[in-house]
MOPAC internal coordinates of N, CA, C and O (Angstrom, degrees):
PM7 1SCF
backbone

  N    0.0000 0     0.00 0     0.00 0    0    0    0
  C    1.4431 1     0.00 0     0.00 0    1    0    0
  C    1.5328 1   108.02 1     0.00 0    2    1    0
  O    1.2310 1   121.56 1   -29.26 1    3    2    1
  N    1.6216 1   114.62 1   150.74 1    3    2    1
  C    1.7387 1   111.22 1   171.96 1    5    3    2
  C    1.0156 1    99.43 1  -107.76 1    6    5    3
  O    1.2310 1   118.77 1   -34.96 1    7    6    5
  N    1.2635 1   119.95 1   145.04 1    7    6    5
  C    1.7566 1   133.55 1  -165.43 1    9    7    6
  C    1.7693 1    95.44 1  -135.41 1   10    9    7
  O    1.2310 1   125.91 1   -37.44 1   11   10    9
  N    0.9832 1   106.25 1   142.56 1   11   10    9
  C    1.5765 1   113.93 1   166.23 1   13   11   10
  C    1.4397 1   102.91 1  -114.04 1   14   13   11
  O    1.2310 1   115.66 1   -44.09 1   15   14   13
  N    1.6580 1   125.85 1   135.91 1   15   14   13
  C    1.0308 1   123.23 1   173.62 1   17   15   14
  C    1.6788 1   100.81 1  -115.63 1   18   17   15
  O    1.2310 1   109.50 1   -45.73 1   19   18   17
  N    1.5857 1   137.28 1   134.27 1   19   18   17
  C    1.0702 1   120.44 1  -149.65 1   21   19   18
  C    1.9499 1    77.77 1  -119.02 1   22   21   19
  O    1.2310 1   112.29 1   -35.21 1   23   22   21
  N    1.4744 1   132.16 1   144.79 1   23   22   21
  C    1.2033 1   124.14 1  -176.52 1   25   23   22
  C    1.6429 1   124.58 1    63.50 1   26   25   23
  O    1.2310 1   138.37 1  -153.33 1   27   26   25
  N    1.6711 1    82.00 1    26.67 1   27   26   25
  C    2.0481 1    90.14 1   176.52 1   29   27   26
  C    1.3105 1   119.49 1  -100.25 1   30   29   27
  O    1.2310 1   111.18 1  -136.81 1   31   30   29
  N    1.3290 1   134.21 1    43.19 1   31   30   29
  C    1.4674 1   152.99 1   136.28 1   33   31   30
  C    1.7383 1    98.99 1   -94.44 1   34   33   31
  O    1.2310 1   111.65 1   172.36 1   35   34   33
  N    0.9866 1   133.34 1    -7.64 1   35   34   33
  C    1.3591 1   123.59 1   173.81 1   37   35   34
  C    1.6941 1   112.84 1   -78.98 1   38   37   35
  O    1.2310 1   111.60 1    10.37 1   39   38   37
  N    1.1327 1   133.43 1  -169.63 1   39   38   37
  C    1.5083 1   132.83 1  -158.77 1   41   39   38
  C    1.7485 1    91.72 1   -90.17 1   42   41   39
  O    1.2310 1   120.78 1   112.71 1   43   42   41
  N    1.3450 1   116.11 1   -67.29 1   43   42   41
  C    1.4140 1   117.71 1  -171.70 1   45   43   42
  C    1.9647 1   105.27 1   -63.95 1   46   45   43
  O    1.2310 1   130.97 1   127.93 1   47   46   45
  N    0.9097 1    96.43 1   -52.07 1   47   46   45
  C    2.3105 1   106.31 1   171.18 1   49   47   46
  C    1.3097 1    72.97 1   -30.52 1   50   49   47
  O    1.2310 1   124.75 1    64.13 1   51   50   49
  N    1.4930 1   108.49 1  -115.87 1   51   50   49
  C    1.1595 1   128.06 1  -148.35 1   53   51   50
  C    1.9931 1   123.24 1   -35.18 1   54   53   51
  O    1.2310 1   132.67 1   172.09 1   55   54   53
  N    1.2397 1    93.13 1    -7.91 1   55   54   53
  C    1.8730 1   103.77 1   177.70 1   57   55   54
  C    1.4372 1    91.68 1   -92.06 1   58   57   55
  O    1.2310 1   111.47 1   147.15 1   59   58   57
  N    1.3893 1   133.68 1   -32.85 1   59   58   57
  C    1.4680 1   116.02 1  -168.80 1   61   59   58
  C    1.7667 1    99.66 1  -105.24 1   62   61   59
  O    1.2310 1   125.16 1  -167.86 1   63   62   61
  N    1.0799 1   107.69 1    12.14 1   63   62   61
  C    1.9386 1   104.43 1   166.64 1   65   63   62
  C    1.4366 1   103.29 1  -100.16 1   66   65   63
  O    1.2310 1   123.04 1   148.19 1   67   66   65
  N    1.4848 1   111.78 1   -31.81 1   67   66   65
  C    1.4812 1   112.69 1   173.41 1   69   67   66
  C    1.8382 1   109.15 1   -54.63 1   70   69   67
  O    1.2310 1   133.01 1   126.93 1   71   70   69
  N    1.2891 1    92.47 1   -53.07 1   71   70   69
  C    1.5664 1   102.76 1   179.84 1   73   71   70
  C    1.2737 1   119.56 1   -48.81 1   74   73   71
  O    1.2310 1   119.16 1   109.96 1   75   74   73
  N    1.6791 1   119.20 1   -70.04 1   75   74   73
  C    0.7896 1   131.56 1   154.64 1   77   75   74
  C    1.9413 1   125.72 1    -4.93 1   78   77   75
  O    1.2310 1   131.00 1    87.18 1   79   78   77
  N    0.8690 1    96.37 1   -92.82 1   79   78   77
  C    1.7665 1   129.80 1   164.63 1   81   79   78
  C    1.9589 1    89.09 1   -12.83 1   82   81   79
  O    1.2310 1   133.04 1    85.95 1   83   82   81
  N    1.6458 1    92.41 1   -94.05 1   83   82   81
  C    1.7326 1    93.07 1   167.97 1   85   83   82
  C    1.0256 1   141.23 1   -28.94 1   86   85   83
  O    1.2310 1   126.13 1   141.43 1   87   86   85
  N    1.4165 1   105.81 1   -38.57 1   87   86   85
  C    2.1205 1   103.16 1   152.46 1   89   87   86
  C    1.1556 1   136.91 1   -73.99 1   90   89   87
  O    1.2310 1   121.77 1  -168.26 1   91   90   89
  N    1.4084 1   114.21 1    11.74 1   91   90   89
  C    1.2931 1   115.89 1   174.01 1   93   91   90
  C    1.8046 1   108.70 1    90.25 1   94   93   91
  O    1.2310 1   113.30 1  -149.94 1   95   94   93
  N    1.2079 1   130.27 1    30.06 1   95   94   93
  C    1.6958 1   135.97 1  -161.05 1   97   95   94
  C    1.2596 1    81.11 1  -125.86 1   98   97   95
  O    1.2310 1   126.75 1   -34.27 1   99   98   97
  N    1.7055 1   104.63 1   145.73 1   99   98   97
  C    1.1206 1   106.56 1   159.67 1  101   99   98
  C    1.7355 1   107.89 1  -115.29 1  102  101   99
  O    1.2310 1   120.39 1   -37.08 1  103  102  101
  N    1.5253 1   116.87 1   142.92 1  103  102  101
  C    1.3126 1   138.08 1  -150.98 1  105  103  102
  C    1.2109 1   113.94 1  -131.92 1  106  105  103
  O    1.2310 1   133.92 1   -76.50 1  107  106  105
  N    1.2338 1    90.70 1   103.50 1  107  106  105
  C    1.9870 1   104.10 1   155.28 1  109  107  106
  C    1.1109 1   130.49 1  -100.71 1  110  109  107
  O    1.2310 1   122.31 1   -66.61 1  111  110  109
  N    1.3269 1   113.19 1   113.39 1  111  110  109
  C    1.5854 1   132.22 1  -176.87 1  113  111  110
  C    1.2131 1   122.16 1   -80.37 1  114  113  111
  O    1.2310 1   111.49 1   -46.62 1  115  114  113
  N    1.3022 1   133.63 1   133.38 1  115  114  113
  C    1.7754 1   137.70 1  -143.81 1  117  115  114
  C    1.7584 1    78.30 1  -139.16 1  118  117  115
  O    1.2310 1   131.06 1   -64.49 1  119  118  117
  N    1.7231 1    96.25 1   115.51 1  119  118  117
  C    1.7089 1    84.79 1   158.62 1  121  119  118
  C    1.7256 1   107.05 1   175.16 1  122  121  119
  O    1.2310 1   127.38 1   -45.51 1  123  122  121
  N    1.6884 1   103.40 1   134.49 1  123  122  121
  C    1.6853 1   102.89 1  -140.13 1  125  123  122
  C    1.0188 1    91.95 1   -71.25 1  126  125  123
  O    1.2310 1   105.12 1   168.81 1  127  126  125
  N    1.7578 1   145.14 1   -11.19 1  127  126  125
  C    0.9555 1   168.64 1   -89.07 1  129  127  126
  C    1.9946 1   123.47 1   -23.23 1  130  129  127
  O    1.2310 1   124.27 1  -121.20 1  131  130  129
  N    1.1517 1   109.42 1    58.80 1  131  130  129
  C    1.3080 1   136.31 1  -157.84 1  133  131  130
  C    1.5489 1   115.77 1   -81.99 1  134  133  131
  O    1.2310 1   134.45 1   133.98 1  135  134  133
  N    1.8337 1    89.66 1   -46.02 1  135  134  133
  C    1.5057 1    98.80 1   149.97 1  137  135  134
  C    1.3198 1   117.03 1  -151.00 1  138  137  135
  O    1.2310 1   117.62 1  -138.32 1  139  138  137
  N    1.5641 1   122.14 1    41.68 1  139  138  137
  C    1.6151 1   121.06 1   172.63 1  141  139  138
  C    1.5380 1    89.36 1  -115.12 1  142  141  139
  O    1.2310 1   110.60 1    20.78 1  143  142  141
  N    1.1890 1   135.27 1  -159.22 1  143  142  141
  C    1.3180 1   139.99 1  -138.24 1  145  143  142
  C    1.6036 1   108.30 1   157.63 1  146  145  143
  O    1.2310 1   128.56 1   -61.80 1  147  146  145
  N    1.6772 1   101.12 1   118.20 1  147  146  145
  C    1.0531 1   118.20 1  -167.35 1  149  147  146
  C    1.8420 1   104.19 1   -74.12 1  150  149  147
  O    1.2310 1   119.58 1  -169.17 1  151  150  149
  N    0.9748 1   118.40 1    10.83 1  151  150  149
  C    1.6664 1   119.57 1   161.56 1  153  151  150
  C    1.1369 1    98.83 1   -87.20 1  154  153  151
  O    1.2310 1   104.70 1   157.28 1  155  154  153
  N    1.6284 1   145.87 1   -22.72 1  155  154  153
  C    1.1239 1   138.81 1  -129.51 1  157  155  154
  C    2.1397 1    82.31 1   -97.70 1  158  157  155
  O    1.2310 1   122.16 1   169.25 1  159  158  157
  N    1.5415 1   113.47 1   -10.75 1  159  158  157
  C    1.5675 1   120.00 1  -136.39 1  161  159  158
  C    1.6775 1    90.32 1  -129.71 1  162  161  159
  O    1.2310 1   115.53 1  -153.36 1  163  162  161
  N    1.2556 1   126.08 1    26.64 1  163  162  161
  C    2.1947 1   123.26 1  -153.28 1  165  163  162
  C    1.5208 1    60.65 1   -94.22 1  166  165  163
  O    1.2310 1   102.86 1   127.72 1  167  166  165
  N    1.4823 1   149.05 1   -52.28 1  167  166  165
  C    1.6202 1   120.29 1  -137.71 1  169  167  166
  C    1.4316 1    79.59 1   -81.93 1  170  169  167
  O    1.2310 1   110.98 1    92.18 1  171  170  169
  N    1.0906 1   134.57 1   -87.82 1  171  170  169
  C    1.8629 1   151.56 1  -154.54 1  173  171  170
  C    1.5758 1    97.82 1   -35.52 1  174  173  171
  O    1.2310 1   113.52 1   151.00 1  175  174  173
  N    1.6063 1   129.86 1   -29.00 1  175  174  173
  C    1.3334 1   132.10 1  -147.24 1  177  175  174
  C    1.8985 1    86.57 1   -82.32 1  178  177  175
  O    1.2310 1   121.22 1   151.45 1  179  178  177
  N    1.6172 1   115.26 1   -28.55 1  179  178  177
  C    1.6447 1   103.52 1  -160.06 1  181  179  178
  C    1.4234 1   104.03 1  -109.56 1  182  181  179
  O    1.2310 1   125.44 1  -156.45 1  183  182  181
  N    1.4306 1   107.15 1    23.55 1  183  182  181
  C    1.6758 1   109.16 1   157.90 1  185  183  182
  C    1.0237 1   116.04 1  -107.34 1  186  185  183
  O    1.2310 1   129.25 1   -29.18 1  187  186  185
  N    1.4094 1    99.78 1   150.82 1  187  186  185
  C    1.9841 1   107.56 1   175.78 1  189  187  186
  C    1.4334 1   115.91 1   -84.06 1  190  189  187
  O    1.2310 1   117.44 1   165.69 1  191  190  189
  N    1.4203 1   122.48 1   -14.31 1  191  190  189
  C    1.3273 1   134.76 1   146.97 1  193  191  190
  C    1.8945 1   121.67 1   -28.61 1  194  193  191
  O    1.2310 1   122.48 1   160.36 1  195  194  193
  N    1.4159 1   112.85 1   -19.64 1  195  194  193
  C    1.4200 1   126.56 1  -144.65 1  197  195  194
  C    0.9777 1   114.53 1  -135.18 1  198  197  195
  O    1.2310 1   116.30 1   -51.08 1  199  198  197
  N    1.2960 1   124.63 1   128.92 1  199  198  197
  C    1.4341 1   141.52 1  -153.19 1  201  199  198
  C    1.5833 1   107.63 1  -141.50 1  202  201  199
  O    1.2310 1   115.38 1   -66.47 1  203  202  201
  N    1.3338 1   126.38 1   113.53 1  203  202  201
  C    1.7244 1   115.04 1   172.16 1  205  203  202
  C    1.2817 1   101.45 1  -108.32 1  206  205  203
  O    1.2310 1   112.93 1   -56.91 1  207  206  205
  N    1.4640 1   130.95 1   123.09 1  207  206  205
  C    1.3475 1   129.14 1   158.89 1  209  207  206
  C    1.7915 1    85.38 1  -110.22 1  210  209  207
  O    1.2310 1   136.46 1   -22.56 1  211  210  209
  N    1.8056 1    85.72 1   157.44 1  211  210  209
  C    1.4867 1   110.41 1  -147.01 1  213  211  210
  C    1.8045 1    75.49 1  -151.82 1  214  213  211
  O    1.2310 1   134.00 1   -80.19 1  215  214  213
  N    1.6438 1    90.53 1    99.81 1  215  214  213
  C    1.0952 1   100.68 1  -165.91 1  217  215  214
  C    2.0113 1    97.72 1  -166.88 1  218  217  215
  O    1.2310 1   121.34 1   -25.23 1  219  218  217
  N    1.7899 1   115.05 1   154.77 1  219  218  217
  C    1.2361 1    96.67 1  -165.29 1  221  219  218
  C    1.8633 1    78.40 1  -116.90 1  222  221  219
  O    1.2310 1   126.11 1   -37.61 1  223  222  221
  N    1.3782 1   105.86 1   142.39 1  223  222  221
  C    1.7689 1   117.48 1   172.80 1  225  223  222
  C    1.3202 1   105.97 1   -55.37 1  226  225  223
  O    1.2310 1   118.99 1   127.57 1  227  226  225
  N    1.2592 1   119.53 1   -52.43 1  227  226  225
  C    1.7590 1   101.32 1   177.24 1  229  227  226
  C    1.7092 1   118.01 1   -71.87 1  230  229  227
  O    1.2310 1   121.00 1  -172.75 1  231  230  229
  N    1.1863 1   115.69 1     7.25 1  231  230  229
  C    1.3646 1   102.78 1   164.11 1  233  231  230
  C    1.6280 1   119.77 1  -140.50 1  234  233  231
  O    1.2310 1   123.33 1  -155.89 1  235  234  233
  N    1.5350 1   111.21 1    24.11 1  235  234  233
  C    1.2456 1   117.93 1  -170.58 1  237  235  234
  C    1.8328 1   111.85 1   -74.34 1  238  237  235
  O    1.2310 1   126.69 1   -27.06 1  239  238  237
  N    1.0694 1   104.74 1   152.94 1  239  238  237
  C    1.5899 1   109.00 1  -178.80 1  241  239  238
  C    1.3271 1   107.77 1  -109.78 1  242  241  239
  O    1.2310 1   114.77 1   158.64 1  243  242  241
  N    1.1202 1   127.52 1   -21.36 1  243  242  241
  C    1.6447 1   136.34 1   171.93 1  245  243  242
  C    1.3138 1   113.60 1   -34.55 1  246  245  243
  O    1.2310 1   111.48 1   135.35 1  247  246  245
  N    1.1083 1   133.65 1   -44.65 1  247  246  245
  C    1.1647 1   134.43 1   165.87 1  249  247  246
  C    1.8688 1   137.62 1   -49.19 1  250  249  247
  O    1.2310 1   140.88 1   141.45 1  251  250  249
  N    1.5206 1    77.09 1   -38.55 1  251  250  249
  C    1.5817 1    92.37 1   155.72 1  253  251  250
  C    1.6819 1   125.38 1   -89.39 1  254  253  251
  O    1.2310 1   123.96 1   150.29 1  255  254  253
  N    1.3391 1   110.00 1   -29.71 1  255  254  253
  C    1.1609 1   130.21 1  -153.49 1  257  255  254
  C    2.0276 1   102.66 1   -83.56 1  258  257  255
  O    1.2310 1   136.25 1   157.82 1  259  258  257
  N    1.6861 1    86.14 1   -22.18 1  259  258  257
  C    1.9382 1    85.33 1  -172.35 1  261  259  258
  C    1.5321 1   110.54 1    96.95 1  262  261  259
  O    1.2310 1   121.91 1   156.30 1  263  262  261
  N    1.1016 1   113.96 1   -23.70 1  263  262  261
  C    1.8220 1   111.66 1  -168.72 1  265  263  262
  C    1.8290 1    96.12 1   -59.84 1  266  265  263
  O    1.2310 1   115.20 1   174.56 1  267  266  265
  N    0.9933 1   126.70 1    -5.44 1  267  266  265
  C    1.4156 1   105.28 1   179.78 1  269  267  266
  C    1.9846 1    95.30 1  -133.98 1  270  269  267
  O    1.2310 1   121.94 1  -141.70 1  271  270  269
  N    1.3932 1   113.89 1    38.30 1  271  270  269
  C    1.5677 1   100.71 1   173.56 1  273  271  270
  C    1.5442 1    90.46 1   -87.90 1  274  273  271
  O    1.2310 1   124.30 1   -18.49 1  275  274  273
  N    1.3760 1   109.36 1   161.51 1  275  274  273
  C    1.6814 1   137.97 1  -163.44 1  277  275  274
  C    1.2536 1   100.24 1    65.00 1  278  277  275
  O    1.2310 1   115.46 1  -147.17 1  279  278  277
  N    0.7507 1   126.21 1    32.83 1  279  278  277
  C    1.9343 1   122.65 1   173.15 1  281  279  278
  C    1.9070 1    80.71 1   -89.10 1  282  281  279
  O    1.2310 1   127.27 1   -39.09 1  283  282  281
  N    1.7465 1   103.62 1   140.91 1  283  282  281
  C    1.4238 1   126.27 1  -164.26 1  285  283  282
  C    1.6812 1   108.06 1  -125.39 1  286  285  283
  O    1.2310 1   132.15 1   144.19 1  287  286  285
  N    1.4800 1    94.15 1   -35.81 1  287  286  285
  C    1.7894 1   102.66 1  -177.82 1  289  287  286
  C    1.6762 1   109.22 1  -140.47 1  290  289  287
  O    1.2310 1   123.43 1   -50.57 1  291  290  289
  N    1.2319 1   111.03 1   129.43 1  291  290  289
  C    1.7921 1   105.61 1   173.33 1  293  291  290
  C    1.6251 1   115.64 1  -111.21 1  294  293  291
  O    1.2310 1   119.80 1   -53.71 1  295  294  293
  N    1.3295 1   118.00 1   126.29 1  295  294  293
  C    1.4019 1   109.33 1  -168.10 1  297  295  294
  C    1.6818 1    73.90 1  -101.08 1  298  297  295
  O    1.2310 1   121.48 1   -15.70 1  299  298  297
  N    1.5579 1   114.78 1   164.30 1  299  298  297
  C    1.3279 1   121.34 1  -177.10 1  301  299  298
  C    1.5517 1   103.67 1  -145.35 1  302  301  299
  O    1.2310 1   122.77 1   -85.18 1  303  302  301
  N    1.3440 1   112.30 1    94.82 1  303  302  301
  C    1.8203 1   110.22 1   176.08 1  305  303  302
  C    1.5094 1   101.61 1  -104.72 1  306  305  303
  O    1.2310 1   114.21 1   154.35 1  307  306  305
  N    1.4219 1   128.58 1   -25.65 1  307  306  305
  C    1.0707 1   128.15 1  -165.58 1  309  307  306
  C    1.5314 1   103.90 1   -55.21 1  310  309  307
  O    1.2310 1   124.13 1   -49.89 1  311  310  309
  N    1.6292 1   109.68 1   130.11 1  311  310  309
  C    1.5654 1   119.84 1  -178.87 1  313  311  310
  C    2.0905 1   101.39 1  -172.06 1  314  313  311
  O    1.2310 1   126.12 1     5.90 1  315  314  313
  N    1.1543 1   105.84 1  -174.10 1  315  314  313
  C    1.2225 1   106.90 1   165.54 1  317  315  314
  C    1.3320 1   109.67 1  -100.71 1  318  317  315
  O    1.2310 1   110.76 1   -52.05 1  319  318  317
  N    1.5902 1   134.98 1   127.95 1  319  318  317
  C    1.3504 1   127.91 1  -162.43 1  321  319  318
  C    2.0518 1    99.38 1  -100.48 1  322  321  319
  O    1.2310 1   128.96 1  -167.52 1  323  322  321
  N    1.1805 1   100.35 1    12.48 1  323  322  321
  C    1.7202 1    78.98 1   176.48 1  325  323  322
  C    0.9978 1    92.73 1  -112.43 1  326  325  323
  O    1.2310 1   106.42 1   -49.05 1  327  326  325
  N    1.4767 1   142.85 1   130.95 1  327  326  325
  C    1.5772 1   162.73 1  -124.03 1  329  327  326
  C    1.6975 1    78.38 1  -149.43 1  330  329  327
  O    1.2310 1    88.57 1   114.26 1  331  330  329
  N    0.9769 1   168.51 1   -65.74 1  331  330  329
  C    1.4595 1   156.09 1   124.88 1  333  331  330
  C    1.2792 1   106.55 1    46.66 1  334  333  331
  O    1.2310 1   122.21 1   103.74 1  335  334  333
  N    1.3143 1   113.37 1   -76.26 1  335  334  333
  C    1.4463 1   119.22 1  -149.35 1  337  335  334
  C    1.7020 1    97.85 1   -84.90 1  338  337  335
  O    1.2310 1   116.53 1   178.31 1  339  338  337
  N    0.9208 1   124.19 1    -1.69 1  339  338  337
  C    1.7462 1   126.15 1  -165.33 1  341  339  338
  C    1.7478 1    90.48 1   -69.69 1  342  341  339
  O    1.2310 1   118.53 1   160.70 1  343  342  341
  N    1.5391 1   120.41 1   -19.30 1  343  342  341
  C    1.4898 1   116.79 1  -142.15 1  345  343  342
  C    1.9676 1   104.18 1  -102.66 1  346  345  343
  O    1.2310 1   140.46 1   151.18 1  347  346  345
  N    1.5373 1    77.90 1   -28.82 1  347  346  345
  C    1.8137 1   103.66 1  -176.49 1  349  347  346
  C    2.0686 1    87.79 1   -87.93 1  350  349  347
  O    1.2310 1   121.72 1   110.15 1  351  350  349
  N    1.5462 1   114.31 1   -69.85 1  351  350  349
  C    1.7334 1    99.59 1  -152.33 1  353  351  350
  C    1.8045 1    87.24 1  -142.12 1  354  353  351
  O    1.2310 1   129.14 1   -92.16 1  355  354  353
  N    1.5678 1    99.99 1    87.84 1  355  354  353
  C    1.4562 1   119.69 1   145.70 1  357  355  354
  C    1.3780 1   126.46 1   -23.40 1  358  357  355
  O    1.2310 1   118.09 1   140.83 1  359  358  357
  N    1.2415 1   121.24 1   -39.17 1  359  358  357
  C    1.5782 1   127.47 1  -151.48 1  361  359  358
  C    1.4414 1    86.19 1   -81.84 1  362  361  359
  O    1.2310 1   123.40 1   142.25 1  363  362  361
  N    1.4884 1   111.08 1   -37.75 1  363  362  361
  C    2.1351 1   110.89 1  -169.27 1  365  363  362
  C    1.0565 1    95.69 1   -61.09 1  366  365  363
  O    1.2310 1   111.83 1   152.76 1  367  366  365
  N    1.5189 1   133.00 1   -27.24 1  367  366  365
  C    1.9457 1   120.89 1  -143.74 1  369  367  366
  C    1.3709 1    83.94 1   -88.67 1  370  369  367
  O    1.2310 1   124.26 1   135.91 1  371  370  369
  N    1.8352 1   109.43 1   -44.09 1  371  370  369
  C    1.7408 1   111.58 1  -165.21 1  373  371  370
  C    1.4061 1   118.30 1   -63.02 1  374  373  371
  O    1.2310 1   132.95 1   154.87 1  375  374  373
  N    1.2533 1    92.58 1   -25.13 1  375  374  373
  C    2.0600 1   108.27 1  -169.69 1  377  375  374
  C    1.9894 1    97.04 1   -86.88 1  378  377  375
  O    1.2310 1   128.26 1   152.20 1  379  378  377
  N    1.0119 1   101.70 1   -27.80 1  379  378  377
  C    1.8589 1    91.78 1  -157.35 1  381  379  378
  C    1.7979 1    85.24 1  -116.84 1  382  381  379
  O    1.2310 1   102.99 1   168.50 1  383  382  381
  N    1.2971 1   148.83 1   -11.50 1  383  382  381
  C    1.2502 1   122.96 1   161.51 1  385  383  382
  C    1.5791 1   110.52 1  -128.07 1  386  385  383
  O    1.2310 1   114.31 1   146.98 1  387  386  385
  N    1.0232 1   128.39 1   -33.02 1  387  386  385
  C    1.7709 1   126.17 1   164.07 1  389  387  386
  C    1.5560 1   102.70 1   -49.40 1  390  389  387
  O    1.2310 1   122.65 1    91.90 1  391  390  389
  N    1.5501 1   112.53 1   -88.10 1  391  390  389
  C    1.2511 1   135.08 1  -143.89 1  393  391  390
  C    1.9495 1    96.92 1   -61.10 1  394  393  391
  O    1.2310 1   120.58 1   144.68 1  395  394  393
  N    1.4031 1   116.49 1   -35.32 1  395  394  393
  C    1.1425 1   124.38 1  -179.66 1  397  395  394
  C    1.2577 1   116.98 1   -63.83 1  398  397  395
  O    1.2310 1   112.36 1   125.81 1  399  398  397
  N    1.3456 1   132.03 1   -54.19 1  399  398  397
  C    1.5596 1   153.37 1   157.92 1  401  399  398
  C    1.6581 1    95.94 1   -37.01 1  402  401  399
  O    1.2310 1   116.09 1   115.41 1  403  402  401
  N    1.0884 1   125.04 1   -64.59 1  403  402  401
  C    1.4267 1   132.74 1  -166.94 1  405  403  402
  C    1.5240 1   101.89 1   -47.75 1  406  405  403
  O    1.2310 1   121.05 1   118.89 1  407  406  405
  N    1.6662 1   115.60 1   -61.11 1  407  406  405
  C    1.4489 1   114.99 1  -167.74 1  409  407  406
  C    1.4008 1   104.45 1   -82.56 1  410  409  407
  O    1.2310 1   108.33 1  -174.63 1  411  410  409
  N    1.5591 1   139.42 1     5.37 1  411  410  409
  C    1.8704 1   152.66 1   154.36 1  413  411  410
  C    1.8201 1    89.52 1   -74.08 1  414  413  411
  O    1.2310 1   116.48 1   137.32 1  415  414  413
  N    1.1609 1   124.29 1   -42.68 1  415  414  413
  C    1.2450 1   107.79 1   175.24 1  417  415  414
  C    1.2616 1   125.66 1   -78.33 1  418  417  415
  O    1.2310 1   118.10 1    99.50 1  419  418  417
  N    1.1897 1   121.23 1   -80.50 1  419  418  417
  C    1.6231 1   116.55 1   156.01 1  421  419  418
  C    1.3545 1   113.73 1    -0.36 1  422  421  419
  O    1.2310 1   109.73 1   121.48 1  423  422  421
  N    1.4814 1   136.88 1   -58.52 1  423  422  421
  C    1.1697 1   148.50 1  -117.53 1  425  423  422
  C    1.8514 1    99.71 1  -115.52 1  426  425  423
  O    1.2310 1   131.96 1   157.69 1  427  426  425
  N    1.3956 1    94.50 1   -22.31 1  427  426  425
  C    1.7029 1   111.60 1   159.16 1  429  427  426
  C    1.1290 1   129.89 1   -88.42 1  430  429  427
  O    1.2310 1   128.39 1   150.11 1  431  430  429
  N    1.2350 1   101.44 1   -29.89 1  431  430  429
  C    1.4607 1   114.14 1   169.02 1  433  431  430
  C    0.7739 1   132.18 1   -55.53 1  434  433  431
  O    1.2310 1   120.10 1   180.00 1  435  434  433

């Protein structure tokens, strides 16, 4: 199966590409890497199962482009993980986990 994991250089992403990977799926990982970390990816990086596009959801072209047709399952972690800042500047939470999710949807559609 092709799985897109969207935020899989992040701690939990990158635990379910590991997973992933081990079942026999092959996995492409979507992630602007803003706050996941390509150490987070040394196991997933030496399979041929594994794909990192390094790419941000609100501005990806893949969707148009085909790089993700046969995609079967989308895991979606990609968000901003400091829940902090939602309180100080809204517009980041709306822009980096609403507005982002929105164009992962669209973009399946």
């Amino acid at each position: 199966m092709r799985v897109l994991v969207t935020g899989g250089a992040g701690f939990i992403g990158s635990h379910i590409v590991d997973r992933l990977i081990e079942r026999g799926d092959e996995v492409l990982a979507l992630d602007n890497l803003t706050s996941g970390s390509l150490d987070n990816l040394k196991k997933a990086s030496v399979s041929k199962r594994f794909n990192l596009i390094q790419s941000d959801l609100k501005n990806f072209e893949g969707f148009t482009g085909g790089s993700l047709s046969g995609v079967s399952v989308v895991y979606h972690f990609a968000a901003n993980p400091e829940v902090r800042v939602g309180e100080t500047d809204p517009a980041l939470h709306f822009n980096e986990n609403l507005l982002a999710t929105f164009r992962l949807l669209e973009g399946m559609r």
